[in-house]
N, C-alpha and C positions, 0 to 999 in steps of 0.2 A: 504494500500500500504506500502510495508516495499523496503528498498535497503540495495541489499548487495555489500559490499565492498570485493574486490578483489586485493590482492597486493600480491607481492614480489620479491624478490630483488636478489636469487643467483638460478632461479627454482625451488622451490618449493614453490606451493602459499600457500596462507591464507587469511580466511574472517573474515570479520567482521560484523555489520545486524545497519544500523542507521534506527529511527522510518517516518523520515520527510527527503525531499530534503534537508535544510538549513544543517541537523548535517550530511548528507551524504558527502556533500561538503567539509565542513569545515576537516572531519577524510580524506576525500582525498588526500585535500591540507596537511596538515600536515604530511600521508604517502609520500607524490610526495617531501616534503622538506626535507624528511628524506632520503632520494633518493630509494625510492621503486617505481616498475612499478604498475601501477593503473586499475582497472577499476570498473565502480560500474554501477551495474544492479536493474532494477527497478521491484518488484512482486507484481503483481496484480490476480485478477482472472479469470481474461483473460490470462495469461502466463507470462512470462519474456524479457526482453529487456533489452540490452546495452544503457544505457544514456553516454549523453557527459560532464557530470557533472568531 
């Protein structure tokens, strides 16, 4: 399972890829304090999904 991070700040995004929920969180918060819009999705091999992380 990998998560990719989703942010940005004037429309146009950019990702990032953390290996574990704890580091996906953590680069969230630190985008979301830097005032970027967030969202981080979770890949499995079953598909992908939006987490609330």
């Amino acid at each position: 399972m990998r998560f990719q991070i989703v942010y940005m700040k004037r429309g146009f995004p950019l990702t990032t890829w953390a290996n574990n929920a704890d580091r996906a969180h953590q680069l969230a918060e630190q985008l979301r304090r830097a005032g970027y819009s967030v969202d981080v999705w979770r890949h499995t091999e079953e598909g992908s999904r939006k987490t609330d992380l």
